[in-house]
C-alpha positions in Angstrom: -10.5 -96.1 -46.8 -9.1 -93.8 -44.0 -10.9 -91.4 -42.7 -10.2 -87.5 -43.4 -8.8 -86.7 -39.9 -6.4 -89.6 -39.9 -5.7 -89.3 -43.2 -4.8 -85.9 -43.1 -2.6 -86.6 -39.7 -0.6 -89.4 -41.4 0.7 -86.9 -44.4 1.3 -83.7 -41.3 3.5 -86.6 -39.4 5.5 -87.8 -43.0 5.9 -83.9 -43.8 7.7 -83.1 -40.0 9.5 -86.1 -40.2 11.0 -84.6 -43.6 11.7 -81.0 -41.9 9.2 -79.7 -43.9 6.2 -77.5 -42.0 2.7 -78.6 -44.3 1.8 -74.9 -44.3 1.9 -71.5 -42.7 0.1 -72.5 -39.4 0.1 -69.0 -37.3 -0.9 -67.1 -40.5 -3.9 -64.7 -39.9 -6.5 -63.1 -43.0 -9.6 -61.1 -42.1 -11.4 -64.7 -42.6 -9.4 -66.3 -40.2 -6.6 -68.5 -39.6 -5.1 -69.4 -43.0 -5.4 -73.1 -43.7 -2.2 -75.7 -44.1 -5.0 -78.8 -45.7 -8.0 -79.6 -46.3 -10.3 -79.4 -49.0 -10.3 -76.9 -51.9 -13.4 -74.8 -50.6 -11.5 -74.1 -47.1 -8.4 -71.7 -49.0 -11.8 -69.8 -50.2 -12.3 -65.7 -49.0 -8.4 -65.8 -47.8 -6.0 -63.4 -49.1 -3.7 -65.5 -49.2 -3.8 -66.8 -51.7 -6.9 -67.1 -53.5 -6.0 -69.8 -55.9 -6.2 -73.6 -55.1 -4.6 -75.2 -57.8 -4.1 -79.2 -59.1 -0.6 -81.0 -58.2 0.3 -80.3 -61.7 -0.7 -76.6 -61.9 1.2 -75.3 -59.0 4.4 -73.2 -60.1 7.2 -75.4 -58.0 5.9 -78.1 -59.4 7.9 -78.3 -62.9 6.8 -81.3 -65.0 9.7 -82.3 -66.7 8.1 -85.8 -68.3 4.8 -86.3 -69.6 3.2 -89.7 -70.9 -0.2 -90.5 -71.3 -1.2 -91.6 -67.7 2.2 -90.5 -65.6 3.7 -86.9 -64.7 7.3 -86.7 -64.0 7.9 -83.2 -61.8 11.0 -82.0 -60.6 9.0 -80.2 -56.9 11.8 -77.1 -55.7 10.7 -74.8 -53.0 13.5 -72.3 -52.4 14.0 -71.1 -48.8 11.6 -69.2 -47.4 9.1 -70.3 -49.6 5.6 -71.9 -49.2 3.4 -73.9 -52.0 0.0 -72.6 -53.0 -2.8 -75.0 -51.7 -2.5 -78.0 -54.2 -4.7 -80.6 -54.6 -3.7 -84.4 -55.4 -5.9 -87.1 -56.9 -3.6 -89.6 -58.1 -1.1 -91.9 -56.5 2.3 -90.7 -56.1 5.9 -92.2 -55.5 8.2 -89.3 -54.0 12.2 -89.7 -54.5 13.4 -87.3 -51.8 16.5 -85.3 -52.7 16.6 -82.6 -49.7 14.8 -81.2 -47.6 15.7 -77.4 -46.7 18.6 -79.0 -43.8 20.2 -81.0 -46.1 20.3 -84.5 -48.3 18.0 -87.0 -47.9 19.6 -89.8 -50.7 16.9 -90.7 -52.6 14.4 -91.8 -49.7 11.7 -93.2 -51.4 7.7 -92.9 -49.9 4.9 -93.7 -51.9 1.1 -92.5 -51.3 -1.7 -94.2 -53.1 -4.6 -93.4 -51.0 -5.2 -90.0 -52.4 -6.6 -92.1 -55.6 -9.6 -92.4 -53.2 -9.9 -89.3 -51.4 -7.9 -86.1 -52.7 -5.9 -84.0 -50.9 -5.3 -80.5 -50.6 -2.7 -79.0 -48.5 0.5 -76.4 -48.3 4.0 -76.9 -48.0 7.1 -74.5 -46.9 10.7 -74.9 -46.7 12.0 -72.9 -43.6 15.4 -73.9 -45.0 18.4 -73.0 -44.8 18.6 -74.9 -48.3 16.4 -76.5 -51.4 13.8 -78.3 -50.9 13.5 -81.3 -53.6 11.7 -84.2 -54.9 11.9 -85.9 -57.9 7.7 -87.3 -57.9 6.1 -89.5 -60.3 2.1 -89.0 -60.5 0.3 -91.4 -61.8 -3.4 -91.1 -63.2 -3.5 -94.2 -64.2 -5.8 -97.6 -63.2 -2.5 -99.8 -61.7 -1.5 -103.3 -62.4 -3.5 -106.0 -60.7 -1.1 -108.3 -59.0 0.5 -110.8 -59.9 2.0 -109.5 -62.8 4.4 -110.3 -65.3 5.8 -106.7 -66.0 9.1 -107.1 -64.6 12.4 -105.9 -66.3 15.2 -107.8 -67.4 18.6 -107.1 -65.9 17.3 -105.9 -62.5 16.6 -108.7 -59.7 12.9 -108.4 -58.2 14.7 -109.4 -54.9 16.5 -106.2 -55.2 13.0 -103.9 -55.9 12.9 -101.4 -52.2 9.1 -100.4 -53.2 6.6 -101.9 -54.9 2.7 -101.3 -55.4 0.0 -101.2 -58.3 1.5 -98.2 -59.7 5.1 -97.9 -59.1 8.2 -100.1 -58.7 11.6 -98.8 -57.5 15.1 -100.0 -57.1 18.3 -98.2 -55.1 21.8 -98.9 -56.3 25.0 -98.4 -55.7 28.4 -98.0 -58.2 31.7 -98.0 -57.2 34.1 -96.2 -59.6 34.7 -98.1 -62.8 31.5 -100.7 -62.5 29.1 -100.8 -64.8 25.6 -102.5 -65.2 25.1 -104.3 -68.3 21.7 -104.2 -70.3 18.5 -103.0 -68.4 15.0 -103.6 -70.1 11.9 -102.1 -68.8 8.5 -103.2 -70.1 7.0 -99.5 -68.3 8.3 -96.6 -68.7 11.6 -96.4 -66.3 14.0 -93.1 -64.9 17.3 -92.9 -63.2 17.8 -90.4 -60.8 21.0 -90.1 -59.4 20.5 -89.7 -55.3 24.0 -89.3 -53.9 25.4 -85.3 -54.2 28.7 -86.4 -55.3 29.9 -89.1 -58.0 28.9 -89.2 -61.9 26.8 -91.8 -63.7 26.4 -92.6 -67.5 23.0 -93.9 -68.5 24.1 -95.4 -72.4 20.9 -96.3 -74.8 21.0 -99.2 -76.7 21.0 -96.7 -79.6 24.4 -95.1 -78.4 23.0 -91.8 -76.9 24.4 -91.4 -73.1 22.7 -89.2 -70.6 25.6 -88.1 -68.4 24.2 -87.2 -65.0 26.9 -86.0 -61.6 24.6 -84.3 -59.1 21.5 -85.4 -56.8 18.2 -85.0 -58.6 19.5 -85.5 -61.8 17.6 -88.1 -64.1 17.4 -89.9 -67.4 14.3 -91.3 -69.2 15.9 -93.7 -71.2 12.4 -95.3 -72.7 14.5 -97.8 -74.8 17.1 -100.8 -73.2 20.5 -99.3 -71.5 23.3 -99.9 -69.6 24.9 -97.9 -66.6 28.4 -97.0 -65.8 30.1 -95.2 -63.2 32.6 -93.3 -64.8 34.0 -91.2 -61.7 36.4 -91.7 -58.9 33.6 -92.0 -56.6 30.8 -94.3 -55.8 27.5 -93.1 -56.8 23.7 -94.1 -55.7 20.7 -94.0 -57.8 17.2 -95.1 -57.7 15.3 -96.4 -60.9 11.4 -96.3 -60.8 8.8 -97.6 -63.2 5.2 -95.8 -64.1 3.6 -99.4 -64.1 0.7 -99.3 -66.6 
């Protein structure tokens, strides 16, 4: 297990590297400088704020899809804004739609370690734009590995991140192509990453989600297929809750 200091370091570097500041670090309170991390009894006798609050509790955080042992949340922190200290205790997979200075297609970064030791810490967009991520949380045990929980229509030579709790592909369309059936054993979503370009997500029962902007999604939880519909390519990422 890392320790707290480097821990905490490695999630401040991933944060700047985003544009993204982890907190308000010159802010003042009669108790002192107001903390950007650490753990939940440090934001104590502040004024701002008072409340420390679980990943799933704090207000930008909308959740949006809710199984037994996943969260799907839709994170937007408008400009200007900052996050009340939030505390995560689960492993994570982030798709990153923009960061406050623009898109970011889709990058994908998962953390597992706070499974071990939880986290607590801030975040504020300084803008000039949304900040997004479309996150899956998982409170679940993880898959041992090997295992045979792959899908059928997507190549596991294609999967761009893979660990006990998550699995994650990245594809492109061109205008007119189409995927043919897609069968997930876990529970699966499409989000579309690229800002421009439309995507149809059809169920095997007939029922199309029709997504055309970044940070749309689609939780198809039955087989599909996928067409491009548009005049312009269009990326998405698809990413599995293994359990």
């Amino acid at each position: 297990m890392m320790n707290n200091k480097k821990y905490k370091a490695v999630a401040v570097v991933l944060l700047t590297l985003l544009g993204v500041s982890s907190g308000l670090s010159g802010a003042q309170t009669s108790a002192g400088p107001i903390p950007t991390e650490g753990d939940p009894e440090d934001f104590i006798g502040h004024s701002e704020p008072l409340r420390v609050v679980h990943i799933l509790d704090e207000p930008r955080h909308r959740t949006v899809f809710k199984g037994e042992r996943f969260t799907l949340l839709d994170v937007q922190i408008n400009p200007g804004d900052t996050t009340l200290p939030h505390t995560h205790d689960g492993p994570i997979l982030y798709t990153f739609i923009s960061n406050g200075q623009g898109y970011l297609d889709g990058r994908l970064s998962s953390i597992t370690r706070y499974l071990d030791e939880a986290y607590t810490h801030r975040v504020t967009n300084a803008g000039p734009g949304l900040f997004r991520i479309i996150a899956l949380a998982s409170f679940g045990p993880g898959l041992s590995e090997p295992s045979d929980d792959l899908p059928t229509g997507l190549e596991a030579s294609d999967i761009e991140l893979e660990n006990p709790w998550f699995r994650a592909w990245r594809l492109t369309f061109e205008p007119g192509a189409r995927h043919t059936i897609i069968s997930h054993t876990n529970p699966a979503f499409v989000v579309q990453v690229s800002p421009a370009g439309a995507l149809h997500v059809k169920r095997q029962d007939g029922v199309i989600h029709e997504l055309d902007a970044a940070g749309d999604w689609a939780a198809p939880m039955q087989a599909y297929e996928l067409l491009n519909p548009g005049s312009e390519p269009v990326t998405l990422v698809i990413k599995e809750a293994r359990q």
